[in-house]
N, CA, C and O atoms as a GROMACS GRO file, in nm:
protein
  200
    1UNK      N    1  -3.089   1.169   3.537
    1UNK     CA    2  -3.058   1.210   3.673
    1UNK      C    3  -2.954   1.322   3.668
    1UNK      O    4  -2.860   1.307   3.590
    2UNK      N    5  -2.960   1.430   3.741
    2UNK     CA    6  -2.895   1.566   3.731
    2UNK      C    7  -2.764   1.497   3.848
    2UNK      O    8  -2.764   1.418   3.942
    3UNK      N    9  -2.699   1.551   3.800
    3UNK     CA   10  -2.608   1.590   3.952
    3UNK      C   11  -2.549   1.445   4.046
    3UNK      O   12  -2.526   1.445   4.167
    4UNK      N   13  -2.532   1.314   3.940
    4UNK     CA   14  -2.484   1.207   3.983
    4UNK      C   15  -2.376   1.248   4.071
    4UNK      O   16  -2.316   1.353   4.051
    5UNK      N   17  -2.342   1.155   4.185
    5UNK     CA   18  -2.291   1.152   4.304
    5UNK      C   19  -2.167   1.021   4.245
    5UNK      O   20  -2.217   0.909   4.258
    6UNK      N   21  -2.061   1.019   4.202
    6UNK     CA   22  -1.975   0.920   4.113
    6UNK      C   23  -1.890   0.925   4.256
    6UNK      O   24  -1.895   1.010   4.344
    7UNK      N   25  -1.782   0.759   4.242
    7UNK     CA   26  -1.683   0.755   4.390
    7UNK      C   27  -1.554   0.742   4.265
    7UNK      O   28  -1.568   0.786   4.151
    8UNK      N   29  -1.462   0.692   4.303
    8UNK     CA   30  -1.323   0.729   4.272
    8UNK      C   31  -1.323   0.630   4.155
    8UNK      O   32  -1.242   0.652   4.065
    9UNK      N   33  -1.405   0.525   4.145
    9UNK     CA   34  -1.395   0.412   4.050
    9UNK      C   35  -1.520   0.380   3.994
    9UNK      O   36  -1.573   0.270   3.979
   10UNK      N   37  -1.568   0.513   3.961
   10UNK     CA   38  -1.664   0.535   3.874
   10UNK      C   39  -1.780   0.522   3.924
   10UNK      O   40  -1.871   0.600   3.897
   11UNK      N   41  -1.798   0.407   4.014
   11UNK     CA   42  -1.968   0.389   4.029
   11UNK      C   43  -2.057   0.531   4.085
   11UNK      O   44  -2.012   0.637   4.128
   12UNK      N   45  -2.183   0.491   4.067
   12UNK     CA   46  -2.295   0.613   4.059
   12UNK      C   47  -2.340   0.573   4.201
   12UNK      O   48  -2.397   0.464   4.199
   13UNK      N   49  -2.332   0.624   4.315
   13UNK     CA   50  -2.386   0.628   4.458
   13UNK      C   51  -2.540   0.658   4.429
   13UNK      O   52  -2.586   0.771   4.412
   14UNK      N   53  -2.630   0.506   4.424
   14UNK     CA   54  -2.762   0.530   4.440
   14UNK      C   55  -2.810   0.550   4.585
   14UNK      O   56  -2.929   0.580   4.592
   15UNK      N   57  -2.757   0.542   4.680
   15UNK     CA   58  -2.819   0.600   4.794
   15UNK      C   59  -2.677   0.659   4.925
   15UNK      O   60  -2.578   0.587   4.938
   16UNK      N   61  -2.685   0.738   4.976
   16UNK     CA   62  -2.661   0.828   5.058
   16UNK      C   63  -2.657   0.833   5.214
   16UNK      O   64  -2.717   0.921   5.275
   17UNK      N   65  -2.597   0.753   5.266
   17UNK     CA   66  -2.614   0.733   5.459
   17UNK      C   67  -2.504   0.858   5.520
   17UNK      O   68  -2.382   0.848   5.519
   18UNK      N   69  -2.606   1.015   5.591
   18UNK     CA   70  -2.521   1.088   5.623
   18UNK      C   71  -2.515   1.107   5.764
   18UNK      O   72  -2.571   1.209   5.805
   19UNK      N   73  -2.442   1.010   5.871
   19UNK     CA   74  -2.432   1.049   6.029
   19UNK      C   75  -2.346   1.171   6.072
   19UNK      O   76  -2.236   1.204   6.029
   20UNK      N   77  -2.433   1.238   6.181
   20UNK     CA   78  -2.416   1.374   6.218
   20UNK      C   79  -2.354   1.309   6.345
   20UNK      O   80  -2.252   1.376   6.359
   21UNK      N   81  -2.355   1.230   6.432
   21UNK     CA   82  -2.290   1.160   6.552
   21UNK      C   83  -2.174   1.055   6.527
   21UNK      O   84  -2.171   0.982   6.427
   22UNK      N   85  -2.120   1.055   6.585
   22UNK     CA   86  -2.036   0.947   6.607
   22UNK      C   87  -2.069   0.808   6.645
   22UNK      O   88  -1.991   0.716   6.623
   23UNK      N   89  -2.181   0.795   6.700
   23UNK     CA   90  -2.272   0.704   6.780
   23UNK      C   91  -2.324   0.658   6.654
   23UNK      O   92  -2.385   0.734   6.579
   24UNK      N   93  -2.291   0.469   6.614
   24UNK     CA   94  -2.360   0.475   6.474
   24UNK      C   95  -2.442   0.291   6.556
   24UNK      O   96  -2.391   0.205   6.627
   25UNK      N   97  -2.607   0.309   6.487
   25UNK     CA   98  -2.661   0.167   6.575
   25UNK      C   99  -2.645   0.050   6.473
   25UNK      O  100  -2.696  -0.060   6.493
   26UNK      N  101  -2.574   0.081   6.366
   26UNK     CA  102  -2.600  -0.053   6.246
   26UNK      C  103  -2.477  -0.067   6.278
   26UNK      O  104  -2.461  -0.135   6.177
   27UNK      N  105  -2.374  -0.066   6.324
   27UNK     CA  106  -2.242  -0.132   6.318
   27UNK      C  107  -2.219  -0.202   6.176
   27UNK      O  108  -2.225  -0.325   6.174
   28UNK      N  109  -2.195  -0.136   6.062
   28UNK     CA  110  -2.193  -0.230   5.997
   28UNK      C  111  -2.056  -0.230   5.896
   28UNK      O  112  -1.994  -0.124   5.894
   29UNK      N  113  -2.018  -0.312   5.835
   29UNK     CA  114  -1.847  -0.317   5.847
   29UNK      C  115  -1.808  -0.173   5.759
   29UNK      O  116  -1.695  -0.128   5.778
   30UNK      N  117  -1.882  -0.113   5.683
   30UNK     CA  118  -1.776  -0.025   5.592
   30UNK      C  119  -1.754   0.115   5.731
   30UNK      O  120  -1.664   0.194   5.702
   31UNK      N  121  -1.830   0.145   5.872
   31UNK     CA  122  -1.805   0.219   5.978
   31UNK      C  123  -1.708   0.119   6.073
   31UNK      O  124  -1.632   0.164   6.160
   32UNK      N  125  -1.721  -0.005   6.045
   32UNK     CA  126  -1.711  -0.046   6.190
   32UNK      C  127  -1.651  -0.170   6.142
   32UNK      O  128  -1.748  -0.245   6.128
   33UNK      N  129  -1.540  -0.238   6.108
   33UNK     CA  130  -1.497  -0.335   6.010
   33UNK      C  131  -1.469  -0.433   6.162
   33UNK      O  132  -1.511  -0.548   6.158
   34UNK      N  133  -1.416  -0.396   6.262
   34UNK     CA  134  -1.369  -0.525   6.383
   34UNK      C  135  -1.444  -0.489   6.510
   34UNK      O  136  -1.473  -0.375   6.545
   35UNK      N  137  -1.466  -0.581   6.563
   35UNK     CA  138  -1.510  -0.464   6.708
   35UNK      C  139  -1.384  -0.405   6.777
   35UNK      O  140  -1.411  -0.298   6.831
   36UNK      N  141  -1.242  -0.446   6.793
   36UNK     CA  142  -1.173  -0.444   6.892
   36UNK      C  143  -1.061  -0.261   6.790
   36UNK      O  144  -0.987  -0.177   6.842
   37UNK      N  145  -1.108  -0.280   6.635
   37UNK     CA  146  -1.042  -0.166   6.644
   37UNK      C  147  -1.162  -0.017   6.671
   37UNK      O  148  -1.111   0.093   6.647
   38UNK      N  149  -1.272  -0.016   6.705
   38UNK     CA  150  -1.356   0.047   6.746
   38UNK      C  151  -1.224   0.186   6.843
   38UNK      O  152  -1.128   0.167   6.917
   39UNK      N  153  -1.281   0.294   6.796
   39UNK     CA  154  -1.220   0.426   6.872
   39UNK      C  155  -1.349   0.515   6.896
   39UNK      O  156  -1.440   0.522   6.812
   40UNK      N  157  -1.350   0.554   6.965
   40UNK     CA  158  -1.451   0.648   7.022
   40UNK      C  159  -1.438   0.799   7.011
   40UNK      O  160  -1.354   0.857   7.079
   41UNK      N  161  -1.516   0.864   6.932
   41UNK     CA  162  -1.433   0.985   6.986
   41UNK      C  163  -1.448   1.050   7.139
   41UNK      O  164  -1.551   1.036   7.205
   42UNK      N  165  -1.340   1.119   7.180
   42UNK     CA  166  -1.406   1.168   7.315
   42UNK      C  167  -1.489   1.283   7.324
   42UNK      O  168  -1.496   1.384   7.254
   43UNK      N  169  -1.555   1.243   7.433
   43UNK     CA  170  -1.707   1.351   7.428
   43UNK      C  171  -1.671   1.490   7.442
   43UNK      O  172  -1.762   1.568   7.467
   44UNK      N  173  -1.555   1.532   7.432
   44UNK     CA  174  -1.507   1.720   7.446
   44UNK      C  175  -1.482   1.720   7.268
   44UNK      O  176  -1.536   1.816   7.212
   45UNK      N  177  -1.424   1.647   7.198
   45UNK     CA  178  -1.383   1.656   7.028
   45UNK      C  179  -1.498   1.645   6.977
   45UNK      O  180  -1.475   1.630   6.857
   46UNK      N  181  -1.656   1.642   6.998
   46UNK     CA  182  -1.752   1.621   6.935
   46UNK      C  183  -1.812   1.749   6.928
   46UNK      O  184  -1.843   1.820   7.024
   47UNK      N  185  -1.830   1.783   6.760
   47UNK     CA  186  -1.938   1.905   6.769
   47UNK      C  187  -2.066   1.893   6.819
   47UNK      O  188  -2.143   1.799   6.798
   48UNK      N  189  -2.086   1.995   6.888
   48UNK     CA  190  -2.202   2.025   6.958
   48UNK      C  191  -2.307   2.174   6.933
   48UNK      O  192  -2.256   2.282   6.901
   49UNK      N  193  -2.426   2.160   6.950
   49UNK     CA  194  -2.503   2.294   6.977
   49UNK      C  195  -2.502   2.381   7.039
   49UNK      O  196  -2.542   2.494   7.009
   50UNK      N  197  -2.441   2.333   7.176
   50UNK     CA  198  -2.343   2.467   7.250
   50UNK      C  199  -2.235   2.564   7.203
   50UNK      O  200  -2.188   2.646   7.282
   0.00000   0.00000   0.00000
């Protein structure tokens, strides 16, 4: 494999999850670890196509 993708403690990242939104539907803990510390960004700080 060319061009391994390694994290800080060596392991080899076999797969890749890249969100372009802030809006994520898997809630799942390594985005989203509590519900109550959930922050939103606000909808003017979000890049857009405009």
């Amino acid at each position: 494999m060319v061009g391994k993708l390694i994290d800080g403690k060596g392991r080899i990242a076999r797969k890749l999850r890249i969100s372009v939104t802030d809006r994520c539907n898997f809630a799942c803990l390594f985005c989203m670890p509590h519900k109550n510390e959930i922050r939103w960004i606000p909808q003017q700080d979000i890049l857009s196509f405009e």
